[in-house]
PDB file with one MODEL, atoms N, CA, C and O in Angstrom:
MODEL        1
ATOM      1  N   UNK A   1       0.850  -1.180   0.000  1.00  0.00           N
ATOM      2  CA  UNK A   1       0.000   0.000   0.000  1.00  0.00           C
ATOM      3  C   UNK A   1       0.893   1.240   0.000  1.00  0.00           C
ATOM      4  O   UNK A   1       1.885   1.266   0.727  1.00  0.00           O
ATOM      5  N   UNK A   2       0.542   2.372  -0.871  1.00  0.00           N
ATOM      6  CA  UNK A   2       1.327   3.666  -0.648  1.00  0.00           C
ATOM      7  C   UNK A   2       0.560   4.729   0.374  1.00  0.00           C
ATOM      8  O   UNK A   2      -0.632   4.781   0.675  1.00  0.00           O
ATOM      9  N   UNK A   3       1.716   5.586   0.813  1.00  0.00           N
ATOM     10  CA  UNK A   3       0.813   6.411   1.299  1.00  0.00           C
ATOM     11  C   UNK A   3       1.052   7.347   1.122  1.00  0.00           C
ATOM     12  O   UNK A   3       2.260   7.503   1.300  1.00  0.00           O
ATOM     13  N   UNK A   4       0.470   8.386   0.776  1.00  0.00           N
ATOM     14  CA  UNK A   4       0.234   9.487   0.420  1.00  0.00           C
ATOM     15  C   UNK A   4       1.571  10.843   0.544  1.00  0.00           C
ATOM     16  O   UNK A   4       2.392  11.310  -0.244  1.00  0.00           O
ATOM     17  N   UNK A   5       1.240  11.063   1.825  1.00  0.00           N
ATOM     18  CA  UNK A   5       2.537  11.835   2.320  1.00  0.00           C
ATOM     19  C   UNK A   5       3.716  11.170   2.475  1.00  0.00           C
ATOM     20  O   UNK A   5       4.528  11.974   2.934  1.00  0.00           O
ATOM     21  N   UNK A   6       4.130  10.271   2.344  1.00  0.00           N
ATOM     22  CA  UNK A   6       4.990   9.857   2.267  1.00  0.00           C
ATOM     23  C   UNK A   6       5.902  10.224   0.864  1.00  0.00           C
ATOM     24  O   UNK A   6       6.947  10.875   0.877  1.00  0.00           O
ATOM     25  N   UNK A   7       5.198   9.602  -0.436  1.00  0.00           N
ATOM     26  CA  UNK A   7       5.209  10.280  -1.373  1.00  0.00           C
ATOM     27  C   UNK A   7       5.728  11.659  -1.893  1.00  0.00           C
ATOM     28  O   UNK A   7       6.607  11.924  -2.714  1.00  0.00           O
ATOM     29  N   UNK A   8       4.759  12.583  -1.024  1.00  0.00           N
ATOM     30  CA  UNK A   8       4.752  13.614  -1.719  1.00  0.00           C
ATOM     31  C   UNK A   8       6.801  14.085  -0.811  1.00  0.00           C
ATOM     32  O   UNK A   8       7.620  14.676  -1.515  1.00  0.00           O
ATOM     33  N   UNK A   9       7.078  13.774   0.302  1.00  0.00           N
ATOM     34  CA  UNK A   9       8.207  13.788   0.661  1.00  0.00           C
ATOM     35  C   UNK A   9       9.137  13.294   0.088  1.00  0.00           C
ATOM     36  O   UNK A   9      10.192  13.708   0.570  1.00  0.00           O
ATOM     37  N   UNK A  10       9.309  12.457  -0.884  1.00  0.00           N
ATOM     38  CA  UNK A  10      10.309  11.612  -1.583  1.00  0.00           C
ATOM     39  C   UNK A  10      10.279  12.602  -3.022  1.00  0.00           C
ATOM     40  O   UNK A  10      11.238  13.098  -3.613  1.00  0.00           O
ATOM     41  N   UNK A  11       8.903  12.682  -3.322  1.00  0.00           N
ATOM     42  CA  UNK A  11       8.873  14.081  -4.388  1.00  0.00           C
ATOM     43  C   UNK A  11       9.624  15.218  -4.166  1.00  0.00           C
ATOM     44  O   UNK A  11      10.393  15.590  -5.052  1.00  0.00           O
ATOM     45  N   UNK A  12       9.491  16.099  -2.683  1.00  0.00           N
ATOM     46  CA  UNK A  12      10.218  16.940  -2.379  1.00  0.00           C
ATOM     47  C   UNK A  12      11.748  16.930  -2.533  1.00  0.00           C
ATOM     48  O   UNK A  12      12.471  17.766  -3.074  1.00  0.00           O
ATOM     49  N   UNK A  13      12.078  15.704  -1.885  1.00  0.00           N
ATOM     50  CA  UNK A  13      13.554  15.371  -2.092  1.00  0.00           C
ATOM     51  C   UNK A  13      14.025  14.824  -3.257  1.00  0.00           C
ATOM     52  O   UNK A  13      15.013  14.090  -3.258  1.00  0.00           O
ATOM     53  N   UNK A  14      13.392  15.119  -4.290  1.00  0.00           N
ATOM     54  CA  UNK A  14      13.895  14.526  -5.553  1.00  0.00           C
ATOM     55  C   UNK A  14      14.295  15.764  -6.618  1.00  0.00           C
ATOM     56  O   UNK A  14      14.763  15.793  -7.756  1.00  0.00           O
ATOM     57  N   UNK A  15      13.792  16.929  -5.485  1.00  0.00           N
ATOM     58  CA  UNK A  15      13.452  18.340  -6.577  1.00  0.00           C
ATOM     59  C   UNK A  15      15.436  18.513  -7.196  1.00  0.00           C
ATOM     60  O   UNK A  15      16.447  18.282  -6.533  1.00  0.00           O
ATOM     61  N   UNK A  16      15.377  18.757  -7.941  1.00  0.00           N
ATOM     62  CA  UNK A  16      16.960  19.072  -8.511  1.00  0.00           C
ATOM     63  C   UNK A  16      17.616  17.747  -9.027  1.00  0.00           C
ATOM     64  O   UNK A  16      18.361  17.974  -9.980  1.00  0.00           O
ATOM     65  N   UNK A  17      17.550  16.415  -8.666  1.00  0.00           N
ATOM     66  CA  UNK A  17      17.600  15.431  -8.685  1.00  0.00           C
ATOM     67  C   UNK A  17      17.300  14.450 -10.123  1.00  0.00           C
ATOM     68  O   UNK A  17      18.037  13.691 -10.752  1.00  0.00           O
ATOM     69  N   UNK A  18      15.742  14.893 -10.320  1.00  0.00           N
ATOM     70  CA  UNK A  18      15.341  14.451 -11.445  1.00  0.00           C
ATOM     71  C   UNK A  18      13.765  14.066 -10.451  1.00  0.00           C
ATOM     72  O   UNK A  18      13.498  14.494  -9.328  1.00  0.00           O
ATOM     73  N   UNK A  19      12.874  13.082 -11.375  1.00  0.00           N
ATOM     74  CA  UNK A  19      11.750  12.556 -11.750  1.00  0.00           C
ATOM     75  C   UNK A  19      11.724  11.371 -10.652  1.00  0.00           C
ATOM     76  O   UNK A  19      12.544  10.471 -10.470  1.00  0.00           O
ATOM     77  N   UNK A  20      10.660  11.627 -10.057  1.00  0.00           N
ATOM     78  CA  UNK A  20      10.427  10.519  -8.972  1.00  0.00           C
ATOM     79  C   UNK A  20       8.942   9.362  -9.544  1.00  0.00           C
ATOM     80  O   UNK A  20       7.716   9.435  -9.635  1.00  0.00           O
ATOM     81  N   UNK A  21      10.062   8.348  -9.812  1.00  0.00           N
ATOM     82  CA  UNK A  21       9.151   6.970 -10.193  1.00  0.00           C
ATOM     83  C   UNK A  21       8.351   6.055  -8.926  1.00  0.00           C
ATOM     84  O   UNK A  21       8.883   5.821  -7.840  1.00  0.00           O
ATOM     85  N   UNK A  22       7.041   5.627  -9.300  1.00  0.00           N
ATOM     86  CA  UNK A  22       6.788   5.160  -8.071  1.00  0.00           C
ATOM     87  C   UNK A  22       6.254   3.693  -8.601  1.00  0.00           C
ATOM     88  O   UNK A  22       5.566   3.801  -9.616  1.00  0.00           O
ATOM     89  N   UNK A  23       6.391   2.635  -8.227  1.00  0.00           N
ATOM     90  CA  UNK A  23       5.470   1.471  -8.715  1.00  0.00           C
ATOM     91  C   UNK A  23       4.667   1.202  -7.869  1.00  0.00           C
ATOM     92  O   UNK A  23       4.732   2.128  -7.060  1.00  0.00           O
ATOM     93  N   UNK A  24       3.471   0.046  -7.343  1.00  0.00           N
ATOM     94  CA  UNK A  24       2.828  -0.561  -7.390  1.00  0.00           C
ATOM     95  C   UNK A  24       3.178  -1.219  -5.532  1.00  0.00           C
ATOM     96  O   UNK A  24       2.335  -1.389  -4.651  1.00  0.00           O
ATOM     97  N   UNK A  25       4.608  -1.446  -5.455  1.00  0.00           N
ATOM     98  CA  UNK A  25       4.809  -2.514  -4.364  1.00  0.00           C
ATOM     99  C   UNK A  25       5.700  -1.135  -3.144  1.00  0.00           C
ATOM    100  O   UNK A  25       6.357  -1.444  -2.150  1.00  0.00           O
ATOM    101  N   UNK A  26       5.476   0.130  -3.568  1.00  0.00           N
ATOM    102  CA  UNK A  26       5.458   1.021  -2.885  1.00  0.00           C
ATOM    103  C   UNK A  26       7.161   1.478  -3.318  1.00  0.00           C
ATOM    104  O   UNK A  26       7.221   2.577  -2.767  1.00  0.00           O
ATOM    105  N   UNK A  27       8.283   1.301  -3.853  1.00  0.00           N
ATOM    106  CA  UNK A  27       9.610   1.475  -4.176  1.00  0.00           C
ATOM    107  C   UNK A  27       9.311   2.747  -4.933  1.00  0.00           C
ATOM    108  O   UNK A  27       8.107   2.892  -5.148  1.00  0.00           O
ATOM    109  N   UNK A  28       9.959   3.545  -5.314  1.00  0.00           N
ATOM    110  CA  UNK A  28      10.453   4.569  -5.495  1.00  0.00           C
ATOM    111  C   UNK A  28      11.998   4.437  -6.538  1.00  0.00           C
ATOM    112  O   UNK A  28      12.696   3.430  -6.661  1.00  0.00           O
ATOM    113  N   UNK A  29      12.181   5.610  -7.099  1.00  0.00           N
ATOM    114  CA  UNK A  29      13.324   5.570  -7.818  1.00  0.00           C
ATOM    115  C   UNK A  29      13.386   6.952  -8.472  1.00  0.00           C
ATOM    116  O   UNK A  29      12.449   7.432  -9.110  1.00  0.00           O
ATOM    117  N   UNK A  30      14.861   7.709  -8.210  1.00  0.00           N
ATOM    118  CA  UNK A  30      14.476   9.123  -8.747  1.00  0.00           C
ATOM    119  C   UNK A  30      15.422   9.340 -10.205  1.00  0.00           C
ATOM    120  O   UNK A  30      16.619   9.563 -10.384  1.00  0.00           O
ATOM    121  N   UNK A  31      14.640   9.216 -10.826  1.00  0.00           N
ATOM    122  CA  UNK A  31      15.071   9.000 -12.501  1.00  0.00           C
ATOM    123  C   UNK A  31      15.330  10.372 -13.365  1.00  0.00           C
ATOM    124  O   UNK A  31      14.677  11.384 -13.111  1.00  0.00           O
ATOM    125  N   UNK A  32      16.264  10.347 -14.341  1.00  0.00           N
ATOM    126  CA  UNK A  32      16.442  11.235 -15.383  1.00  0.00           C
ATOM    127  C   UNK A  32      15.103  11.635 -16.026  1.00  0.00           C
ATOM    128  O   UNK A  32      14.320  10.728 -16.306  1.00  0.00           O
ATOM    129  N   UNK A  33      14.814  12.748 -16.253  1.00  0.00           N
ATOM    130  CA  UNK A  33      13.647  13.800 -17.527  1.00  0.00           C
ATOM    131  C   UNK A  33      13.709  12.518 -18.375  1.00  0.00           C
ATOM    132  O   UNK A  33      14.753  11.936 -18.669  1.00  0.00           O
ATOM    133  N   UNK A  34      12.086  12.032 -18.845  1.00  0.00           N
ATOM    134  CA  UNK A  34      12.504  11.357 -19.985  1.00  0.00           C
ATOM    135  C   UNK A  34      12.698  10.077 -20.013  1.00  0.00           C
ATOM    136  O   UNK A  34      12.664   9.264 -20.937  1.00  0.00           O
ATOM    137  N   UNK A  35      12.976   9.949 -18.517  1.00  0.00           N
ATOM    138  CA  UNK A  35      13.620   7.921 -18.617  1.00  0.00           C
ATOM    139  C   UNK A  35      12.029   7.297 -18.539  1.00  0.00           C
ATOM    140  O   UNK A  35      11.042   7.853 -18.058  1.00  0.00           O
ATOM    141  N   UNK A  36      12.113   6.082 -19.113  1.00  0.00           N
ATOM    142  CA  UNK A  36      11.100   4.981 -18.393  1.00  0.00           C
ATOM    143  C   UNK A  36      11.656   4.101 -17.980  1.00  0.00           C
ATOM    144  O   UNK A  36      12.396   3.487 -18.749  1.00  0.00           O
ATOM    145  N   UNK A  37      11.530   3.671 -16.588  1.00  0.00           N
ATOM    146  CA  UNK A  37      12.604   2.333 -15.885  1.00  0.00           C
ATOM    147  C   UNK A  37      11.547   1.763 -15.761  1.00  0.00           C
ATOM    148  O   UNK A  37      10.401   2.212 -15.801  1.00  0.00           O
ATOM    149  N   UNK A  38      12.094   0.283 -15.535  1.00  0.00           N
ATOM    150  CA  UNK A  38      11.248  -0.742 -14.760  1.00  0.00           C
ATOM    151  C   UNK A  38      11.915  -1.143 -13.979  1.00  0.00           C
ATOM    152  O   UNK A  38      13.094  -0.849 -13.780  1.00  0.00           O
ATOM    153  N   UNK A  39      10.900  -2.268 -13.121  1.00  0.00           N
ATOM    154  CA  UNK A  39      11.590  -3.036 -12.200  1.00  0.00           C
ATOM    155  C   UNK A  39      11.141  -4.259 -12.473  1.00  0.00           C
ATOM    156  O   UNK A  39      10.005  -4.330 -12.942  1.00  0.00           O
ATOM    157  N   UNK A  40      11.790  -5.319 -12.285  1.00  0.00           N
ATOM    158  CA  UNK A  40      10.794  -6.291 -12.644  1.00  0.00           C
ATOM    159  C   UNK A  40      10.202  -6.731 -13.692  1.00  0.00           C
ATOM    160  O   UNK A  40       9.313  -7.572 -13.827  1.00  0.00           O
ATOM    161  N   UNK A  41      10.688  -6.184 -14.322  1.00  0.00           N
ATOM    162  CA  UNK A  41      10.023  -5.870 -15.694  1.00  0.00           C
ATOM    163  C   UNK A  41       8.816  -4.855 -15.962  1.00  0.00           C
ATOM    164  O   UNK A  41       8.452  -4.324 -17.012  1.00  0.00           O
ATOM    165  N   UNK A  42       8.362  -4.771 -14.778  1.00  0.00           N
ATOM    166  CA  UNK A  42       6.995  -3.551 -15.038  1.00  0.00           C
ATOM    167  C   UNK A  42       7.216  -2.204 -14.639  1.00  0.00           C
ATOM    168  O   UNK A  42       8.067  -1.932 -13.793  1.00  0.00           O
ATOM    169  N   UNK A  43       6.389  -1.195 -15.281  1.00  0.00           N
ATOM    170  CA  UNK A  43       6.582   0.322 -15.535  1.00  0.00           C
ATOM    171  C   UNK A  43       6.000   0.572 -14.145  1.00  0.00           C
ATOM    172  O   UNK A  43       5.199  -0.074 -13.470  1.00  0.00           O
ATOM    173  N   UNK A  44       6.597   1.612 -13.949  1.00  0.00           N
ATOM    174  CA  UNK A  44       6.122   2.483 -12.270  1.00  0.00           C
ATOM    175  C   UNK A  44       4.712   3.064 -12.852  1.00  0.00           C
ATOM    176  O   UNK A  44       4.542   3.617 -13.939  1.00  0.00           O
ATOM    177  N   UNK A  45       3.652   2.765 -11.741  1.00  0.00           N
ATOM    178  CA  UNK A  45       2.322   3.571 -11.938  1.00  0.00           C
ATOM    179  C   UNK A  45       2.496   4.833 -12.229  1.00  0.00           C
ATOM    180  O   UNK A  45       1.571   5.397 -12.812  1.00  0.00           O
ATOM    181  N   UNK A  46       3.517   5.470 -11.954  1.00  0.00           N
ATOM    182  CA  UNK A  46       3.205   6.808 -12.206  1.00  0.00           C
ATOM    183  C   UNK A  46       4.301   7.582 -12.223  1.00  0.00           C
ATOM    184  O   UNK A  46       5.106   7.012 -11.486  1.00  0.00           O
ATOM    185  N   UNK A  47       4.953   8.906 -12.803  1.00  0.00           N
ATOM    186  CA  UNK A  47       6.162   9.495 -12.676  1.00  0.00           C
ATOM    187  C   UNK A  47       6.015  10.593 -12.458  1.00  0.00           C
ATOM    188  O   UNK A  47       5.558  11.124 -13.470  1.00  0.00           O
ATOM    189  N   UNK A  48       6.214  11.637 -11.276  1.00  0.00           N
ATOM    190  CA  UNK A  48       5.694  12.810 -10.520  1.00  0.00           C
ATOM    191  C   UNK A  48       7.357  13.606 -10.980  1.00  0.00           C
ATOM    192  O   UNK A  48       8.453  13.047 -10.986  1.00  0.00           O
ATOM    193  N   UNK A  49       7.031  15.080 -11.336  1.00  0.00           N
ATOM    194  CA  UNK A  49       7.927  16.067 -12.090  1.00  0.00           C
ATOM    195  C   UNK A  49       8.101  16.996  -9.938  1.00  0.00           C
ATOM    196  O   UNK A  49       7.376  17.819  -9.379  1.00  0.00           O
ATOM    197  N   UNK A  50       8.755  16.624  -9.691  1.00  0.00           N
ATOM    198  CA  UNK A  50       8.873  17.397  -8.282  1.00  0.00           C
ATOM    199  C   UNK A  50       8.626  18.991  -8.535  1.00  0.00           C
ATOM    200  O   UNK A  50       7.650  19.423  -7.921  1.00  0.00           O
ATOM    201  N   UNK A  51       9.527  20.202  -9.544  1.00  0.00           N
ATOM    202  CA  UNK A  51       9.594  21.045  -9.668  1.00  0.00           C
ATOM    203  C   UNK A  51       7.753  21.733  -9.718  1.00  0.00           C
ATOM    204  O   UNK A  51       7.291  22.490  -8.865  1.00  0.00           O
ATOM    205  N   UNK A  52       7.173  21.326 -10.656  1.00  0.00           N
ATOM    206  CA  UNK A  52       5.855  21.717 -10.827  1.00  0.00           C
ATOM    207  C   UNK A  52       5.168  21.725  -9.253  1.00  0.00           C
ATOM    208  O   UNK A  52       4.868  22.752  -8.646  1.00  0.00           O
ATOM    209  N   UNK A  53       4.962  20.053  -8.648  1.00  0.00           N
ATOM    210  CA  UNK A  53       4.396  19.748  -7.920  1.00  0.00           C
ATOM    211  C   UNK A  53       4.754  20.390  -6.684  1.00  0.00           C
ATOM    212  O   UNK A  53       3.795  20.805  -6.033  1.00  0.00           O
ATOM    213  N   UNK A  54       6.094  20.604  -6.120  1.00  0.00           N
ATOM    214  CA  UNK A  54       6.174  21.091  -5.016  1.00  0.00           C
ATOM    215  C   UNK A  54       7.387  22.424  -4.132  1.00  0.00           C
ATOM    216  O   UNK A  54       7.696  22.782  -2.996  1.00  0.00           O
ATOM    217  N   UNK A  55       7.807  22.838  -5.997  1.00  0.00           N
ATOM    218  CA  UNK A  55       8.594  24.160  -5.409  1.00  0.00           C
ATOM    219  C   UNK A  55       7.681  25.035  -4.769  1.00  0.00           C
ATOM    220  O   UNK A  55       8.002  25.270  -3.604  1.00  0.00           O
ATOM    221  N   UNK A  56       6.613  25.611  -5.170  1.00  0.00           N
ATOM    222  CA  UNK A  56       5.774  26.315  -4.364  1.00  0.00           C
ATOM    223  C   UNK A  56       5.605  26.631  -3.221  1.00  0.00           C
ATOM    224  O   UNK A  56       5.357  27.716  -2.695  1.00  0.00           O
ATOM    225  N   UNK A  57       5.771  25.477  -2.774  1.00  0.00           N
ATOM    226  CA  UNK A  57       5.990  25.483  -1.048  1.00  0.00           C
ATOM    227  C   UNK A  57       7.200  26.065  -0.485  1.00  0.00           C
ATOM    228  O   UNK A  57       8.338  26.142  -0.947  1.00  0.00           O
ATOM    229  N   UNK A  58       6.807  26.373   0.380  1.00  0.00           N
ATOM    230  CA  UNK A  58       8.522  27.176   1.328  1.00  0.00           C
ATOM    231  C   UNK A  58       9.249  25.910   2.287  1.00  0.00           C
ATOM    232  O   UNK A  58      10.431  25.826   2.619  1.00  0.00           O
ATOM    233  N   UNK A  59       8.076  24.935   2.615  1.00  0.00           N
ATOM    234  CA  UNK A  59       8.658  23.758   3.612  1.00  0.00           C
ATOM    235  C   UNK A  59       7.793  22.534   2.870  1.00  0.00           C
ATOM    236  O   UNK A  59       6.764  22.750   2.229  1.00  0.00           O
ATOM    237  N   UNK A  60       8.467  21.032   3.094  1.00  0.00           N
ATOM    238  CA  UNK A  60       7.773  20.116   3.369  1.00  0.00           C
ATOM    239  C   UNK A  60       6.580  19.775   3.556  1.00  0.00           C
ATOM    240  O   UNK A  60       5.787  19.275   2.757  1.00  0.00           O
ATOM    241  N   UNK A  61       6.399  20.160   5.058  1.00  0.00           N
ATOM    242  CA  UNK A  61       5.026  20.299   5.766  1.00  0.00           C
ATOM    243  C   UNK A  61       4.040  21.121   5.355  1.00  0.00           C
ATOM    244  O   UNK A  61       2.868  21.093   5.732  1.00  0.00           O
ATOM    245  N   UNK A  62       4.524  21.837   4.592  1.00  0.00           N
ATOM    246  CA  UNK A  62       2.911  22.979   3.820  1.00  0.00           C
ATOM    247  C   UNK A  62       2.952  22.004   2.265  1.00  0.00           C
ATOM    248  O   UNK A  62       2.634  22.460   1.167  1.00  0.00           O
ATOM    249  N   UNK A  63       3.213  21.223   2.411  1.00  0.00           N
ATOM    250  CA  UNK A  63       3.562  20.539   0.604  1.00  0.00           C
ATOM    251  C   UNK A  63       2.217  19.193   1.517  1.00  0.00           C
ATOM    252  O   UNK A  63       0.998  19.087   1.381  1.00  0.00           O
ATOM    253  N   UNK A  64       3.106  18.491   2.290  1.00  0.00           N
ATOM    254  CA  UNK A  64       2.202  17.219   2.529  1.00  0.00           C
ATOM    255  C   UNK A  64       0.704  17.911   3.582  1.00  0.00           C
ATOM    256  O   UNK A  64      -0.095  17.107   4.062  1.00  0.00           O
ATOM    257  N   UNK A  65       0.586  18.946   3.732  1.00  0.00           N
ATOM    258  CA  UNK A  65      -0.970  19.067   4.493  1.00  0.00           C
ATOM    259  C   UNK A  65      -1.568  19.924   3.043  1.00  0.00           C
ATOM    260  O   UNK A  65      -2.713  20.373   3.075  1.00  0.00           O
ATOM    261  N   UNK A  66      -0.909  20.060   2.095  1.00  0.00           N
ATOM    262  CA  UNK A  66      -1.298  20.688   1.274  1.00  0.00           C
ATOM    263  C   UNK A  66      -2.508  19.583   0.592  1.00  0.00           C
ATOM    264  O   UNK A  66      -2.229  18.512   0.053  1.00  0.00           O
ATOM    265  N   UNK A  67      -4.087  20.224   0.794  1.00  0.00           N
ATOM    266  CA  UNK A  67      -5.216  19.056   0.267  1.00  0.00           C
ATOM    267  C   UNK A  67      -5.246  18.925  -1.504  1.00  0.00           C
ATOM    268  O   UNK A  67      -5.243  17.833  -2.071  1.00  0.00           O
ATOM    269  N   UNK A  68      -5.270  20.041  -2.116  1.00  0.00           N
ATOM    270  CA  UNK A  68      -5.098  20.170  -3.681  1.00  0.00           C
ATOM    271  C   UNK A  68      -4.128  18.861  -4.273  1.00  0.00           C
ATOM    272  O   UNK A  68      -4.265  17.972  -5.114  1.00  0.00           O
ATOM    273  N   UNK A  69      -2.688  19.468  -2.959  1.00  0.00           N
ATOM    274  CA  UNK A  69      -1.154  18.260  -3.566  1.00  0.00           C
ATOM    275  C   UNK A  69      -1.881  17.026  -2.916  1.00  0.00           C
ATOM    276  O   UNK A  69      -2.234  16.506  -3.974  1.00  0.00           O
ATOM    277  N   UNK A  70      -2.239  16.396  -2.194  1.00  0.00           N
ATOM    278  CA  UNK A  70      -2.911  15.062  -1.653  1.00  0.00           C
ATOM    279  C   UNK A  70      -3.409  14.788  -2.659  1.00  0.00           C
ATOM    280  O   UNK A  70      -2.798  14.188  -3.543  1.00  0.00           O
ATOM    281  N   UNK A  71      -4.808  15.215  -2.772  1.00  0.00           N
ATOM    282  CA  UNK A  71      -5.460  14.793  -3.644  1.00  0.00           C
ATOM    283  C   UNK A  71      -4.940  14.209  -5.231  1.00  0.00           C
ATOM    284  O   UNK A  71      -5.122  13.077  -5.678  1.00  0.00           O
ATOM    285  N   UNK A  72      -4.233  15.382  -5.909  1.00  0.00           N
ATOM    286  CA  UNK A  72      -3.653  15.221  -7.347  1.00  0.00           C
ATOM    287  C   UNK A  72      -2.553  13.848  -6.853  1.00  0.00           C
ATOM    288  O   UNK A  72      -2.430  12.975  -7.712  1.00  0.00           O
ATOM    289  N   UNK A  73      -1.996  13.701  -5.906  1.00  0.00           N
ATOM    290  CA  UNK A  73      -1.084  12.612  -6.102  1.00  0.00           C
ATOM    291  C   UNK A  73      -2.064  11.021  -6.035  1.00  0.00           C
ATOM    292  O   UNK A  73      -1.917  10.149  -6.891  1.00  0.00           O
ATOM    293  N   UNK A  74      -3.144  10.879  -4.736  1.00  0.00           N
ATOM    294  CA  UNK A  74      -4.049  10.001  -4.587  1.00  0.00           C
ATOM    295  C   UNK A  74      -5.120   9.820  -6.127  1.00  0.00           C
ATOM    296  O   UNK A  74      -5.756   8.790  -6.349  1.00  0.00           O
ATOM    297  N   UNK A  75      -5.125  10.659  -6.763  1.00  0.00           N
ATOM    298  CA  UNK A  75      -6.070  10.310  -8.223  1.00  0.00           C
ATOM    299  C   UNK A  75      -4.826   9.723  -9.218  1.00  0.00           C
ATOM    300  O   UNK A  75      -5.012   8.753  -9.953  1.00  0.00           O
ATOM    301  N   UNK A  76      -3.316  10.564  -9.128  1.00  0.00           N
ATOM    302  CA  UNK A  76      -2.752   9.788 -10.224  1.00  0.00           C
ATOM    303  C   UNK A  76      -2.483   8.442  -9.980  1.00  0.00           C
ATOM    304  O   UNK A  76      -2.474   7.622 -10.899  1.00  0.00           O
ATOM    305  N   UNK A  77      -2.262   8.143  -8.811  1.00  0.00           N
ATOM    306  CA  UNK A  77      -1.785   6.173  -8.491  1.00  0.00           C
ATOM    307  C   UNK A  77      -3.003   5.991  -8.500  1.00  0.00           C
ATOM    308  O   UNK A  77      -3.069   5.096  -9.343  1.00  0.00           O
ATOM    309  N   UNK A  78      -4.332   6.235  -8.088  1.00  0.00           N
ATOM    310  CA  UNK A  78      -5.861   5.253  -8.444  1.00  0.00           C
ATOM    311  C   UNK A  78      -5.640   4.793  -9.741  1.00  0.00           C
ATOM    312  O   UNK A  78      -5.539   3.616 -10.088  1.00  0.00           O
ATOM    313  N   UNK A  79      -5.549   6.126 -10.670  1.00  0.00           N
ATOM    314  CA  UNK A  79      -6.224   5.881 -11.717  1.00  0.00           C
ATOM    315  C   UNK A  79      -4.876   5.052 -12.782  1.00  0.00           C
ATOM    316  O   UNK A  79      -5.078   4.600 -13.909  1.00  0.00           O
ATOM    317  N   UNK A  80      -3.664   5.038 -12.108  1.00  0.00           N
ATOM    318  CA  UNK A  80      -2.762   4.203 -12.946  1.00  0.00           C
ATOM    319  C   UNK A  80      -3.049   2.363 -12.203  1.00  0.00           C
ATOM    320  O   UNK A  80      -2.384   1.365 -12.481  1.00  0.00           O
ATOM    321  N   UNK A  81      -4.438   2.472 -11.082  1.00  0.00           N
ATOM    322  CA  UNK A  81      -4.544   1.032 -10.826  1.00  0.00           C
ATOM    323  C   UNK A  81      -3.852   0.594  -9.536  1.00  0.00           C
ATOM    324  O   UNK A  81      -3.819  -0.598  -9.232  1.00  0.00           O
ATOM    325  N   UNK A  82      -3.224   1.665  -8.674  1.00  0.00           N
ATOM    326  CA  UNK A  82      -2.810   1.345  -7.505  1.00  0.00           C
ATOM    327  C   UNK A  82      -3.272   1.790  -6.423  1.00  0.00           C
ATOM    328  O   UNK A  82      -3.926   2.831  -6.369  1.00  0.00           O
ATOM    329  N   UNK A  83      -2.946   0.940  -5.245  1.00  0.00           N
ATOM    330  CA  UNK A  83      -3.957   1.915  -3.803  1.00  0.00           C
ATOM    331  C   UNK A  83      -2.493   2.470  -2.824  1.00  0.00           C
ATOM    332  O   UNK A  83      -1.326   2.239  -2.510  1.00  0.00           O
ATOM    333  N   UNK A  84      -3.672   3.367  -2.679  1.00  0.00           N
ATOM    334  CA  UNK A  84      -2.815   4.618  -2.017  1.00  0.00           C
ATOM    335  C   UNK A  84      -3.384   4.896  -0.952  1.00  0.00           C
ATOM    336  O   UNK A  84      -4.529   4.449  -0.886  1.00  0.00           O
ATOM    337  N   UNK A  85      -2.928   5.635   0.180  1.00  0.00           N
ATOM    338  CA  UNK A  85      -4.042   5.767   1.300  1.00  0.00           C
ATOM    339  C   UNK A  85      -3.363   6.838   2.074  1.00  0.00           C
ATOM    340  O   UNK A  85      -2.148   6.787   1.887  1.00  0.00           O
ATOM    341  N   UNK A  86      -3.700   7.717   2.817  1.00  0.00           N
ATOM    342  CA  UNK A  86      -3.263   9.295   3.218  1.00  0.00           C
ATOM    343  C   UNK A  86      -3.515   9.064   4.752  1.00  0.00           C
ATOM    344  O   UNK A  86      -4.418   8.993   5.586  1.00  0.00           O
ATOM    345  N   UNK A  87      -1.690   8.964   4.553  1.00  0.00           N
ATOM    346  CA  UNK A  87      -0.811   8.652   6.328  1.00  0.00           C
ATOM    347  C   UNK A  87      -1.016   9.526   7.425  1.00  0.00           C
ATOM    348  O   UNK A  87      -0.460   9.305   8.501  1.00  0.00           O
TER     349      UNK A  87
ENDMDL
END
């Protein structure tokens, strides 16, 4: 199961970094603009651009109580078929 804020923290820390991949069995991986990795052979549910999603914020903590950022991260893993649930 993923959870939510958790997420959006691994997003934060990926900002400058590159592209934070997420699959299915909850792993993570912070990838080059552009890459598609697998694991396993299968594609990560979903690939979150940190810069868009969470420079805005001045801290962390206004990023993960942020309901707009919850939400948009909990609809993209539904709807790529994974459960997610808000820690």
């Amino acid at each position: 199961m993923l959870h939510t804020r958790e997420i959006i923290r691994k997003i934060w820390d990926a900002q400058g970094y590159g592209n934070l991949a997420v699959w299915a069995d909850g792993t993570t991986a912070v990838i080059a603009p552009g890459e598609i990795p697998e694991k396993d052979g299968k594609a990560p549910l979903a690939i979150f651009k940190p810069i868009p999603l969470v420079a805005v914020f001045s801290m962390v903590d206004f990023a993960t109580h942020d309901t707009d950022l919850l939400q948009r991260i909990e609809t993209t893993i539904r709807e790529a078929g994974g459960e997610i649930e808000r820690d």
